[in-house]
C-alpha positions as CSV (number, residue, x, y, z in Angstrom):
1,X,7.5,-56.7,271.6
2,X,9.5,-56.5,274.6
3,X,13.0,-58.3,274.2
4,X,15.7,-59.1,276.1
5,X,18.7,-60.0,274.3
6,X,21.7,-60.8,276.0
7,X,25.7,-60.9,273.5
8,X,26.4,-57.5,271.8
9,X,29.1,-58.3,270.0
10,X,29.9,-57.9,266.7
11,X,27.0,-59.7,265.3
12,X,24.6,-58.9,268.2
13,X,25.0,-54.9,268.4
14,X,24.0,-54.6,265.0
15,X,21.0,-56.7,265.2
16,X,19.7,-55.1,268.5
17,X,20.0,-51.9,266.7
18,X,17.9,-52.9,264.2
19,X,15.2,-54.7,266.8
20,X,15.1,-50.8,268.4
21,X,14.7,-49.5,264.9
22,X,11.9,-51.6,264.0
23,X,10.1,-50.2,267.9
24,X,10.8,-53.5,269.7
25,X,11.5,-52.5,273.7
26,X,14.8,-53.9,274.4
27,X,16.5,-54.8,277.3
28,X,20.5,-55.5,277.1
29,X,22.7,-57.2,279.1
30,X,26.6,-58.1,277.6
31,X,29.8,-59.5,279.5
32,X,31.3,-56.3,278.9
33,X,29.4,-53.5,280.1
34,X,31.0,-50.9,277.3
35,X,29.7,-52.9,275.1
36,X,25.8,-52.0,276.2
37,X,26.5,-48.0,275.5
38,X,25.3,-47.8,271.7
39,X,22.0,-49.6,272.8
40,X,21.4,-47.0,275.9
41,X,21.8,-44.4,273.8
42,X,19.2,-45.6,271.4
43,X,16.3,-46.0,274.4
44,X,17.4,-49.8,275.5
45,X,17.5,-50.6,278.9
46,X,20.4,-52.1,280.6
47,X,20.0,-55.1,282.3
48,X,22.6,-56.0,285.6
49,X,22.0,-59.5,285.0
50,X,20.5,-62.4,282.2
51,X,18.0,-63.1,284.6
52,X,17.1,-59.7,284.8
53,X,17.0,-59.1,280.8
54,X,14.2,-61.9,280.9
55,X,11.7,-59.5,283.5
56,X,8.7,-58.5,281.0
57,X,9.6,-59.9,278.1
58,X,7.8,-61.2,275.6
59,X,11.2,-63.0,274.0
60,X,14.3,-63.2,275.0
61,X,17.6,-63.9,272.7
62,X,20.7,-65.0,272.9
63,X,23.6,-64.1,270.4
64,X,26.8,-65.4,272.5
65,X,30.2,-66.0,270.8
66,X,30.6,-69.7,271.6
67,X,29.6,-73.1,273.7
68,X,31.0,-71.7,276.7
69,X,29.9,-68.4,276.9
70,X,26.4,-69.9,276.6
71,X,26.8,-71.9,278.8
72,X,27.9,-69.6,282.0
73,X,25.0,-67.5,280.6
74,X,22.3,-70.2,280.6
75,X,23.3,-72.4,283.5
76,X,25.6,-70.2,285.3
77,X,24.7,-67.9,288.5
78,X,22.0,-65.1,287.9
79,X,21.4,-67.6,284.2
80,X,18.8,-67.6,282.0
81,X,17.5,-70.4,282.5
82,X,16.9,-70.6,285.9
83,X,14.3,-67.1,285.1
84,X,12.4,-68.3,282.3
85,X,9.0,-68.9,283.5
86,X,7.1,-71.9,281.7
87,X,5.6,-70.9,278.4
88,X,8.4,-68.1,277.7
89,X,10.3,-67.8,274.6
90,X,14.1,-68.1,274.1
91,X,15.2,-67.5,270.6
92,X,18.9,-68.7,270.2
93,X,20.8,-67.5,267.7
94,X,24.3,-68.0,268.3
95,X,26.2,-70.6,266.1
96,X,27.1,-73.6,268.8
97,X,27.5,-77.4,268.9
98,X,24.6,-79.5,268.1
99,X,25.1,-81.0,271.1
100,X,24.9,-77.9,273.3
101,X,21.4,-78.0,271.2
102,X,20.4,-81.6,272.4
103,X,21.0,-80.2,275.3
104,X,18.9,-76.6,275.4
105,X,16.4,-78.4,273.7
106,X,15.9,-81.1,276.7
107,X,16.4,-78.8,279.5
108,X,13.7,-76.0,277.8
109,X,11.2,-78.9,276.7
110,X,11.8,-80.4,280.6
111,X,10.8,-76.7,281.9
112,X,8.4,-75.6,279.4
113,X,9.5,-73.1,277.9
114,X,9.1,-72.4,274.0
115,X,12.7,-72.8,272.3
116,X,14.0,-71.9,269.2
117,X,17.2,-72.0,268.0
118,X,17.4,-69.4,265.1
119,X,21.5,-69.3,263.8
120,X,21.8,-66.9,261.2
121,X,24.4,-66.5,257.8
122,X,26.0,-63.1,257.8
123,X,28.9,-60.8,258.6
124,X,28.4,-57.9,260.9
125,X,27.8,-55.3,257.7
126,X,24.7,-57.3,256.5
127,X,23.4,-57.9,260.0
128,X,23.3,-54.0,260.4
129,X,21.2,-53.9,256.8
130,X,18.9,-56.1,258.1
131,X,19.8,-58.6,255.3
132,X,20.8,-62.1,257.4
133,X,19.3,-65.1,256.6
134,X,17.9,-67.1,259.3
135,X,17.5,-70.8,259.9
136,X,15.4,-71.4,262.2
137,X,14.0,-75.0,263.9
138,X,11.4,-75.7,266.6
139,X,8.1,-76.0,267.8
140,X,5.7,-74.3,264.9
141,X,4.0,-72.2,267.2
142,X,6.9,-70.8,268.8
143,X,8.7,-70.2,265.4
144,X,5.4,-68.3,264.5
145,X,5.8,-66.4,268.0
146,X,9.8,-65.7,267.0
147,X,8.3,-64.2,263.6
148,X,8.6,-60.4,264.7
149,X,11.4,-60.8,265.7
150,X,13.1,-62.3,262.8
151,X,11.8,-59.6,260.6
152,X,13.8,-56.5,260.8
153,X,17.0,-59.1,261.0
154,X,16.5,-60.7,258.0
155,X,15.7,-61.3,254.1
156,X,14.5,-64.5,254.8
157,X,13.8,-67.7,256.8
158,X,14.7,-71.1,255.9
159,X,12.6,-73.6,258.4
160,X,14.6,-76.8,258.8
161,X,12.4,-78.6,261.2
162,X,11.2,-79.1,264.8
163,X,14.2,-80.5,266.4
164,X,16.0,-77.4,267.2
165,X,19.6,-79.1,267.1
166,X,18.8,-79.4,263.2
167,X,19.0,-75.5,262.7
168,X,22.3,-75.7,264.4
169,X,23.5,-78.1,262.1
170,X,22.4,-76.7,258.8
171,X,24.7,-73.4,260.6
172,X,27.5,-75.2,260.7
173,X,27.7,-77.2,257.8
174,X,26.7,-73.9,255.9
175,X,29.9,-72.2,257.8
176,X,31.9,-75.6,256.3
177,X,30.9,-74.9,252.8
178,X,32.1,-71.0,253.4
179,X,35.4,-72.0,254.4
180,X,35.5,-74.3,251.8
181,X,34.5,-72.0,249.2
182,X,36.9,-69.6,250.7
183,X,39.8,-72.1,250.8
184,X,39.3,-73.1,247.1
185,X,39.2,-69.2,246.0
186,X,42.7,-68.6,247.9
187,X,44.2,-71.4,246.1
188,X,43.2,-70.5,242.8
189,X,44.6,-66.9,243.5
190,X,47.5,-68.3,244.2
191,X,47.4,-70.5,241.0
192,X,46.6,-67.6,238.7
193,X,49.7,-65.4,240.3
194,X,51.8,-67.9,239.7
195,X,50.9,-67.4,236.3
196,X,51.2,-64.1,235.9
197,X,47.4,-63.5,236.0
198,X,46.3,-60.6,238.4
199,X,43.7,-62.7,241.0
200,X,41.0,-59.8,240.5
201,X,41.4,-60.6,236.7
202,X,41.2,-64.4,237.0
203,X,38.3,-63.8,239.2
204,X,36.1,-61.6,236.8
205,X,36.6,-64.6,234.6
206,X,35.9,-67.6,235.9
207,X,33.1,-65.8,238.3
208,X,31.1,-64.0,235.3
209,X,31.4,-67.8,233.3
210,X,30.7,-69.9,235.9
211,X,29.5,-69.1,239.2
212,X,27.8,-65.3,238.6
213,X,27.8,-65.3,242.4
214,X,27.6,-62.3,244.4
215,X,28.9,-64.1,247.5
216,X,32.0,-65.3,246.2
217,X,32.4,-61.1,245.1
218,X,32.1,-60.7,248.3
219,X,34.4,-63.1,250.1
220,X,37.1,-62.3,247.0
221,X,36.7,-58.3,247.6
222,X,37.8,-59.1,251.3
223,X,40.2,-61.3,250.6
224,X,41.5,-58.8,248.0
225,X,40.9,-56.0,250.0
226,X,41.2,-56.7,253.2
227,X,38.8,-54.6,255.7
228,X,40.1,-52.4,258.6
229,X,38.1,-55.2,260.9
230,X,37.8,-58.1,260.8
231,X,34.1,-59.5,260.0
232,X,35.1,-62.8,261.5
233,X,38.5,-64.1,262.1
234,X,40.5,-67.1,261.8
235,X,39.3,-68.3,265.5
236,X,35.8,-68.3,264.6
237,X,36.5,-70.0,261.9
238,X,38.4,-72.6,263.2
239,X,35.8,-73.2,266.1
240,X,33.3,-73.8,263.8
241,X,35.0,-76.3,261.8
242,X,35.6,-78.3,265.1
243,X,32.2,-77.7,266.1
244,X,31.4,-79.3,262.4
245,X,33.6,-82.1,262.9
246,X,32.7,-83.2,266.3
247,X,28.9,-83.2,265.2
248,X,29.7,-85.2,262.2
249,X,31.8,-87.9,264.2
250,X,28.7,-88.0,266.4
251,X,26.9,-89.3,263.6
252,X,29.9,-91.6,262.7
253,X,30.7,-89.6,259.3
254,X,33.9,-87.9,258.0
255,X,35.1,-85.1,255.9
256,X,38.7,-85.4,254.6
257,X,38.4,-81.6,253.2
258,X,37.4,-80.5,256.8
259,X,40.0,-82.2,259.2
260,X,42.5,-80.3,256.1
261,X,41.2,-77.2,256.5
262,X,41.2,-77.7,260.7
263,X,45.0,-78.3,260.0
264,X,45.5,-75.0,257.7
265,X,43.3,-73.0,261.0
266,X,45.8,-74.7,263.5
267,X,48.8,-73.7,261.2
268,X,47.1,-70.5,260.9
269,X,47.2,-69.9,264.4
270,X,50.4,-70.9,265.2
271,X,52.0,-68.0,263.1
272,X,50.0,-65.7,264.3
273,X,47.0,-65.2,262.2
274,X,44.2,-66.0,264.8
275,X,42.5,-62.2,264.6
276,X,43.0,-62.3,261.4
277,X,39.7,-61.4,258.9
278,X,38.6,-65.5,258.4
279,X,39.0,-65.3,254.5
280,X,42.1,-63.0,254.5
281,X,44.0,-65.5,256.9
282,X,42.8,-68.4,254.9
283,X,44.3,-66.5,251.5
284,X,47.4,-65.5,253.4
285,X,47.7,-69.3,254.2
286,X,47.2,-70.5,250.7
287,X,50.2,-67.5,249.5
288,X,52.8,-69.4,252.5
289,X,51.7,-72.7,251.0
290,X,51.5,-72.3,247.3
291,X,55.9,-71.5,247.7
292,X,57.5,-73.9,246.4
């Protein structure tokens, strides 16, 4: 297929990679032009503009950090949008607002133009193994057209629907439950060092008896180990538990455990933890806390 795909940062570079491994035709467009080098030198083209990465393609995707960015990419001068012809594809796969959805999803349906919004679950080391799983939501025949392109990304596909603002929900409350999960862990660390118990110790415990969870191995290695770079940092993190919030109190419902853990981002922020890896500012957080 030709593709454009348009955000190479630390989740898109990887997975444009692997689209050029698997002989998909690419061509690249990012904010920052540096950022397009890796691709080039792997036979991409570079495009000077989004509407330009759309000229050809069979697809085109968009992994952007945030509401905003997608929004002066898709609406914005030289957009997206504006160069999609009717019956083209646009695969989105960023992790934004279900309301930023509603919205894609009327203007694309209004033009006629096949949209899928495909978020995916994954740090930056399983997108580059091709491992990610994908949620995708949309028409059936386009999520059938977005097939080959979801292949050499991920180890599976969960279909949540034909709404695509429902994929984008499922992303963030998924996200919710990670930072939950994550917030839990760091307290409990903190619990067994108060007691003398080393946290990798208490963790081979109580993970082995009760959860035998390879994820929460992961998220305690990092948190244990912290990594040189950050797979997602404290920001992120907090901007999708806003982005979870403000699509629950659209729906009129409420989580106590998320407007806490919105306070313990804002906190985390404030002292200077915002580029922080997520899960290693969250632990960090639950250490300043747990003093009594």
């Amino acid at each position: 297929m030709r593709i454009g795909f348009l955000g190479l940062g630390n989740m898109g570079t990887p997975m444009a990679l692997r689209l050029i491994g698997a002989g998909h035709e690419l061509a690249v467009w990012n904010r920052t032009e540096g950022k397009t080098e890796p691709l080039l030198r792997e036979g991409a083209i570079a495009a000077a503009t989004p509407a330009e990465a759309e000229l050809g393609a069979d697809a085109v995707i968009t992994m952007l950090f945030d509401d905003a960015a997608n929004e002066e990419v898709l609406f914005g001068a030289n957009g997206l949008l504006d160069a999609l012809e009717p019956g083209a594809l646009h695969i989105a796969m960023s992790t934004i607002s279900v309301a930023l959805s509603e919205r894609l999803t009327a203007e694309h349906r209004k033009r006629g133009i096949d949209f899928v919004a495909a978020p995916v679950f994954g740090r930056p080391n399983v997108a580059a193994g091709g491992k990610l799983w994908i949620v995708a939501a949309g028409a059936t025949d386009a999520i059938e057209r977005a097939r080959p392109v979801f292949a050499p990304l991920s180890r599976g596909v969960t279909v949540i629907g034909s709404e695509p603002p429902q994929a984008n929900a499922v992303k963030l409350g998924g996200n919710f439950l990670i930072g939950a999960m994550i917030h839990s862990l760091s307290e409990a660390f903190v619990f067994a060092g108060g007691q003398g118990i080393e946290p990798a110790v208490f963790f081979e415990a109580v993970n082995n008896a009760l959860f035998q969870s390879p994820f929460y191995a992961a998220y305690a290695n990092v948190m244990l180990n912290p990594p040189e770079h950050a797979g997602a940092t404290i920001s992120l993190g907090a901007k999708d538990m806003r982005l979870f919030r403000e699509a629950a109190a659209s729906r009129s419902t409420r989580s106590s455990l998320a407007d806490n853990m919105a306070q313990i981002f804002a906190e985390a922020r404030a002292v200077g933890l915002a580029d922080e890896d997520w899960a290693v500012g969250q632990y960090r957080m639950a250490q300043r806390r747990g003093k009594a």
